[in-house]
Each structure stands twice: as structure tokens, then as C-alpha cells.
N, C-alpha and C positions, 0 to 999 in steps of 0.2 A: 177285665174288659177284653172281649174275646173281638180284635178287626173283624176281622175275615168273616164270623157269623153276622156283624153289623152292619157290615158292606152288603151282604148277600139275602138279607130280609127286607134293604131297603127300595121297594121299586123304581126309587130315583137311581139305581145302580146300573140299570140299564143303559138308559140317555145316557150317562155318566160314560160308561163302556162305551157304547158306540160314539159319543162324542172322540175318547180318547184315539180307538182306532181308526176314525178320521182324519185326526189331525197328526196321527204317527205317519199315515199312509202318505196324506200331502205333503208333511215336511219330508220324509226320504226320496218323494217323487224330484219334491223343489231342489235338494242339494244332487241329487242327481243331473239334474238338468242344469242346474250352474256349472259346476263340476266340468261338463260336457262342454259348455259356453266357454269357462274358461280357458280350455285347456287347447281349444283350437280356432279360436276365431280369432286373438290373435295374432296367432300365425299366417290363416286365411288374408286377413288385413295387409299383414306386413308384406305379402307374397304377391297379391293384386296390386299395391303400390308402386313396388317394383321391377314389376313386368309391364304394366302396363303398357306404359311410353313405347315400349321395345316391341312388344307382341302383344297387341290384345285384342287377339283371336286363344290366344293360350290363356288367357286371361278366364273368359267365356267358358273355355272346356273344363277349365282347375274349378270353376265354380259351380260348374252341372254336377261336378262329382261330389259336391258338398251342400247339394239343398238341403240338406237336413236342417243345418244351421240357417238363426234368421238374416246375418249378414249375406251370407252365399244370395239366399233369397232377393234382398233387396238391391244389392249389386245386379243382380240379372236382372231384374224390371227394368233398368233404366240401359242399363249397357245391349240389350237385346231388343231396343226399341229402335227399330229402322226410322235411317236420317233423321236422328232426333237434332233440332238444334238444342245450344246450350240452358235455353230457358226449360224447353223439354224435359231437358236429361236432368231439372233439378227438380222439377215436378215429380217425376217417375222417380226420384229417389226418396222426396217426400211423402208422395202417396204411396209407396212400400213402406216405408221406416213406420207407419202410423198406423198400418196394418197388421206390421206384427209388436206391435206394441202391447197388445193387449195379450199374445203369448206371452212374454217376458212377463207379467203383470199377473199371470193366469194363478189362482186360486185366490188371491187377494183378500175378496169378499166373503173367501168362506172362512179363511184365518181371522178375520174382523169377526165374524159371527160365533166361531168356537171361542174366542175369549172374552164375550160376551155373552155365551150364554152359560158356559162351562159353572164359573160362580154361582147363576141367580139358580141353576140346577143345586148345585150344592147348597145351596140357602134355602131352599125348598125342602131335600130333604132333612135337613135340621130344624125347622120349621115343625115339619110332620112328626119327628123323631122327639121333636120337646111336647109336640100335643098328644104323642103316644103315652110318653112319659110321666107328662101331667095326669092323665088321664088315669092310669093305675094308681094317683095316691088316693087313697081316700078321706073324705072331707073329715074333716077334724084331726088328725092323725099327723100330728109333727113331728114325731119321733120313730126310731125305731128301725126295725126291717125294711118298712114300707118307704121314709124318707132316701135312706142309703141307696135302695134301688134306684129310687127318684134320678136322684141325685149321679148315678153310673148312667143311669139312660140319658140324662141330658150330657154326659161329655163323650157317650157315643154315638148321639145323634150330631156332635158337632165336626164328626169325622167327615159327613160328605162335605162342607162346605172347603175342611181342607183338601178333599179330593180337584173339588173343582176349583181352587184357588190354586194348587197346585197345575193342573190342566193349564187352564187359562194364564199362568204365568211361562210354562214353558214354551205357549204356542207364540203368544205373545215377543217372546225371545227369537224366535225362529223367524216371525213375520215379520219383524222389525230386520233381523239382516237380510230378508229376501228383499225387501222395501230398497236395502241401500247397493244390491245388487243390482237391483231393476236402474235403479238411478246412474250408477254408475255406465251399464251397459246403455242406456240411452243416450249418455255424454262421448261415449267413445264411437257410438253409432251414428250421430254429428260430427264427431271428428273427422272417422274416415271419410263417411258419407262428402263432407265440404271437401277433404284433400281427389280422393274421385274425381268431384265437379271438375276442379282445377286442371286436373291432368286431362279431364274429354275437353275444355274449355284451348286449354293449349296446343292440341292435339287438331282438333277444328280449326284453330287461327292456322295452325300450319298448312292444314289442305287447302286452305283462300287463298294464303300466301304464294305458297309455291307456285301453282297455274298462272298467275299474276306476274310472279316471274320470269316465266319462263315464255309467256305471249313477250314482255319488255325485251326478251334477249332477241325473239327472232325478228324484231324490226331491226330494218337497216338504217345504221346510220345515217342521220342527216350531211345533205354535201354541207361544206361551210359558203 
């Protein structure tokens, strides 16, 4: 039983191909881009946190240099939003965060559809491959030369449906950690996001505060 010529006479081998180098290209796209997520947002995070309070004018410029990433992004909507008050500045962090949500998320649907369709592909070409097979025996004829073919052609026609069983199990693998990626990143993207709030929340109570005090200092004492 010869793969390689069974593969290559089947025109379900096509779809089959082009499915696969689809779903090779997205999955290296996707671990690329986590990879890249992972390795500096983090940091970004941790570095806005605490600077902030101290300088966050340095804050602003550390994150223009890192729009690439979605965090840099959504930090700047809300912190580059003149006199926002604090309800504002949670706004602007929600309507960023929800924006780029569907980067983080980006190929999704097309991982759902290659391991879906990858299978019903390979079960088609063995389909085709058993009625090809059928179709060379001739009527009456159970034995013989004639069955033995039979009989080779239907366990090479079952080779596509492992192809695409095959397909669709790895993409499957792959979508499923990008899935708990995306989740993850959206949990830490709330976290920061809330710690943020807190520190512009804190940061504004001080500027009310202070002016407040310092009209109190320059009244003069009452005589007694």
C-alpha cells in the first residue's frame, strides 16, 4: 500500500493541504504573539505600577514606546484623557480593554472551523475512496485478485480521514491553549487595569485635598 501515491490521487488532498497550511501558519502566528505578550507586559505592568504615584508623566512616555502591546494601548486611553475624573478614567479603561479583546482572541474562529472541518474532509475522501473501490469489483466475483484489491483500496481510502483526524486533533490542541491564554490575559488585564484605577483615584483625592489645605492654613486665626 503505496501513502504517498493515495494521498496524491485523492482530490480531497488539496482542501486537506491547504487546510493544514492554515492552520500551521495561525498556530506559529498565535505562539508568536503570546510569546511576545508574555515576555513584556509583565514588566510593562509592573513598571507603570510603580512609577506611577511618583511620575506619571514618565509613566505616558514608557508606554508610547510600547504601543505595540495591548496593555501599553489601553493604559494610554484612559491616562491621556484630559481631566478625566475617576468614573472617566474607568470608562476609558473599559472601553480599551474590550477593544482589544478581540486581538488577543484573533483567529478563534478560524481554529473552531479547521477542526471541524479538517475530519468531515477526510471522511469524504474515504467515502469517495470506498466507492472508487467498490466500483472495480465486479458483480459476482468474491474471490480472487479482484477482492484483494478491493479490499487494499478500502484501507487506503481510510488514510484521508486519518489525515484529517490527525489535522483537526492538533489544531484542536493548539486552540484550546490559545483559549486559556486569551483567559488568562484578560484576568491580568482587570487586574492591572483595577490597581491603575486606584492609584489615578488616589492621586486625584490628593489634588482636592491639598488646595483644601492650604486655603485652611492661610486663614487667620480666630481672636478668642
Amino acid at each position: 500500500m503505496d501513502i504517498t501515491n493515495t494521498l496524491l490521487t485523492s482530490w480531497v488532498t488539496i482542501p486537506l493541504l491547504a487546510t493544514s497550511l492554515v492552520a500551521a501558519t495561525l498556530i506559529f502566528e498565535r505562539l508568536w504573539f503570546w510569546r511576545r505578550i508574555a515576555r513584556r507586559q509583565r514588566q510593562l505592568a509592573r513598571t507603570v505600577l510603580q512609577t506611577y504615584a511618583q511620575e506619571p508623566q514618565i509613566v505616558v512616555t514608557h508606554l508610547q514606546k510600547n504601543t505595540d502591546l495591548p496593555l501599553a494601548r489601553i493604559f494610554l486611553a484612559a491616562l491621556t484623557l484630559p481631566d478625566a475624573t475617576p468614573e472617566e478614567f474607568r470608562l476609558a479603561l473599559e472601553s480599551a480593554a474590550q477593544g482589544e479583546l478581540p486581538l488577543l482572541q484573533r483567529f478563534a474562529t478560524a481554529f473552531n472551523t479547521i477542526v471541524g472541518i479538517a475530519p468531515l474532509l477526510g471522511l469524504l475522501g474515504t467515502i469517495l475512496g470506498l466507492v472508487q473501490a467498490l466500483s472495480a469489483l465486479e458483480l459476482g466475483s468474491a474471490g480472487g485478485d479482484s477482492s484483494l484489491a478491493v479490499i487494499a483500496g478500502i484501507g487506503e481510502a481510510l488514510l484521508t480521514t486519518a489525515v484529517g483526524l490527525v489535522i483537526a486533533i492538533a489544531t484542536l490542541v493548539f486552540a484550546n491553549y490559545f483559549q486559556s491564554q486569551y483567559r488568562r490575559q484578560r484576568a491580568f488585564i482587570q487586574e492591572t487595569g483595577g490597581q491603575l484605577e486606584l492609584l489615578y483615584r488616589r492621586s486625584t483625592r490628593h489634588k482636592i485635598t491639598r488646595p483644601r489645605d492650604r486655603a485652611h492654613s492661610n486663614q487667620p486665626y480666630p481672636y478668642p
